[in-house]
TORSE-661072 format. One record per residue (C-alpha): residue in one letter; x, y, z. Coordinates in steps of 0.05 Angstrom, whole numbers, padded with zeros to 5 digits, m for minus. Example, Ala and Ser with C-alpha at 12.3 -4.5 7.8 and 13.67 -1.06 7.14 Angstrom:
<sites>
{site "a"; {00246; m00090; 00156}},
{site "s"; {00273; m00021; 00143}},
</sites>
This chain:
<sites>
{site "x"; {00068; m00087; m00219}},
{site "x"; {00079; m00109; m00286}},
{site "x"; {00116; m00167; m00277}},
{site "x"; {00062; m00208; m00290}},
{site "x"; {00014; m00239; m00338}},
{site "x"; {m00049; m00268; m00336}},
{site "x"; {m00100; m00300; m00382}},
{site "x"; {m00174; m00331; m00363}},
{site "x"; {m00209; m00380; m00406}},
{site "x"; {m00277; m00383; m00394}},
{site "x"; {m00323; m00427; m00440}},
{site "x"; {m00326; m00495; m00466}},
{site "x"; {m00264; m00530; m00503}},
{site "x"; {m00300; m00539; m00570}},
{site "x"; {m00314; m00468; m00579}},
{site "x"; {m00384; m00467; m00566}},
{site "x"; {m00420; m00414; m00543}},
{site "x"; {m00425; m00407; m00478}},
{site "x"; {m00471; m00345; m00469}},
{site "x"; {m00420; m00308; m00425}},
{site "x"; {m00378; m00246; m00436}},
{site "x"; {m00304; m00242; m00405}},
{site "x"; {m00329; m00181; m00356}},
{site "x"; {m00378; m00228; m00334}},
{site "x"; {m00334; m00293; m00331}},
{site "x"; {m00268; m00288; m00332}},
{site "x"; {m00253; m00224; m00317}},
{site "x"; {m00279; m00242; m00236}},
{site "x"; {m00229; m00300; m00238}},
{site "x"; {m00175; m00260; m00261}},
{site "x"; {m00176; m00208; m00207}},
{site "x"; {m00181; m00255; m00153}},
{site "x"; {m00122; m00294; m00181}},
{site "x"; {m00084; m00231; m00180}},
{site "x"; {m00106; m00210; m00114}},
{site "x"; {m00083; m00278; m00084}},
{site "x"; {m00009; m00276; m00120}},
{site "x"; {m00008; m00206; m00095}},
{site "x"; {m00017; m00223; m00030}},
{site "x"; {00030; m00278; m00026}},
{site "x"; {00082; m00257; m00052}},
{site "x"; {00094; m00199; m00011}},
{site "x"; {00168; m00194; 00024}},
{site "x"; {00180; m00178; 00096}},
{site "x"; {00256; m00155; 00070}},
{site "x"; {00258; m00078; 00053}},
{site "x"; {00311; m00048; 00006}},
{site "x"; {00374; m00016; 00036}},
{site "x"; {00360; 00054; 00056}},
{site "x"; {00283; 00035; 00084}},
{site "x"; {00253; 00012; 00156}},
{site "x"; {00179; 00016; 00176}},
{site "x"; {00139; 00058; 00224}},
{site "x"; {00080; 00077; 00247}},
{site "x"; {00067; 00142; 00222}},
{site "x"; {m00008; 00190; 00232}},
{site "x"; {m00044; 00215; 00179}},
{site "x"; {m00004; 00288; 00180}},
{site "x"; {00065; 00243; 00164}},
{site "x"; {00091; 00241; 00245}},
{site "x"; {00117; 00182; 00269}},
{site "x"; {00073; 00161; 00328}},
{site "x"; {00053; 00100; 00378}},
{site "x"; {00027; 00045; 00341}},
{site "x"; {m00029; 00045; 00391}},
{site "x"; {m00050; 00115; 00359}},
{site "x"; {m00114; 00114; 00328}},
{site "x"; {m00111; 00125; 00253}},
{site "x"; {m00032; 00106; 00256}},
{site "x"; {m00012; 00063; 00187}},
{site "x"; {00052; 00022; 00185}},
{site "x"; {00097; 00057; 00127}},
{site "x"; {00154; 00035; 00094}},
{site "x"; {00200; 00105; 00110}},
{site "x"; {00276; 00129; 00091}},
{site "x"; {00321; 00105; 00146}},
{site "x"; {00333; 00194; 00159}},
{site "x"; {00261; 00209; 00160}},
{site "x"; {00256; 00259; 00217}},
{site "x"; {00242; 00229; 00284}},
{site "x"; {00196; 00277; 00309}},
{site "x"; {00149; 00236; 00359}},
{site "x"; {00097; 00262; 00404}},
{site "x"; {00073; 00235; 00469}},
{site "x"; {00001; 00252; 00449}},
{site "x"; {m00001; 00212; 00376}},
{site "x"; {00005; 00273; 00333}},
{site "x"; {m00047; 00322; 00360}},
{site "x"; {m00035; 00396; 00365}},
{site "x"; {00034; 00400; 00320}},
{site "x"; {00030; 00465; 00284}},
{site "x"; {00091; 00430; 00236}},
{site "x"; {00050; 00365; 00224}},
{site "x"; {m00022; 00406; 00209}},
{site "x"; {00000; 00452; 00150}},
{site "x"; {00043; 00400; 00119}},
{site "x"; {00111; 00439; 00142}},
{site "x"; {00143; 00377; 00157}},
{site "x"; {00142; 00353; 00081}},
{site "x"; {00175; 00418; 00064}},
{site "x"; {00226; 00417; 00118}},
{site "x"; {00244; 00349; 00096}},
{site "x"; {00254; 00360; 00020}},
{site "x"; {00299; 00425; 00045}},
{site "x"; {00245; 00469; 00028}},
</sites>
């Protein structure tokens, strides 16, 4: 995100060698350092303007008991188009019509 920087030391204090190179030692210990401060320090909060839903693979908003369905951060006027059967079978949703309808296009 960019907010962030890290360094690894991997070796021994006195500059020996230590027979290692930084994609072998530190650069595992990096990654998983910035793995775990991703992961906790994600908000709940959204910005003004956003809310979540559970949207399908084609961009519909759908059950969260759909299969495939992803929670997604979304405008707050993101078209409310729901189906009773998750998705399936919109002609809109398939050929990506919905994307176009919502930039105006």
């Amino acid at each position: 995100d960019g907010r962030r920087l890290g360094v690894a030391w991997v070796g021994f204090d006195d500059n020996r060698k230590a027979g290692l190179v930084g994609s072998v030692a530190a650069l595992p210990v990096i990654t998983d350092a910035f793995q775990y401060v991703q992961r906790s320090n994600r908000s709940s909060t959204l910005p003004d303007g956003l809310r979540y839903s559970w949207i399908n693979q084609s961009g519909q908003i759908v059950d969260q008991s759909c299969e495939g369905a992803e929670k997604r951060p979304l405008p707050i006027d993101y078209p409310e188009a729901r189906t009773g059967d998750c998705g399936a079978g919109d002609s809109d949703s398939q050929d990506g019509r919905w994307l176009k309808n919502w930039f105006g296009g």
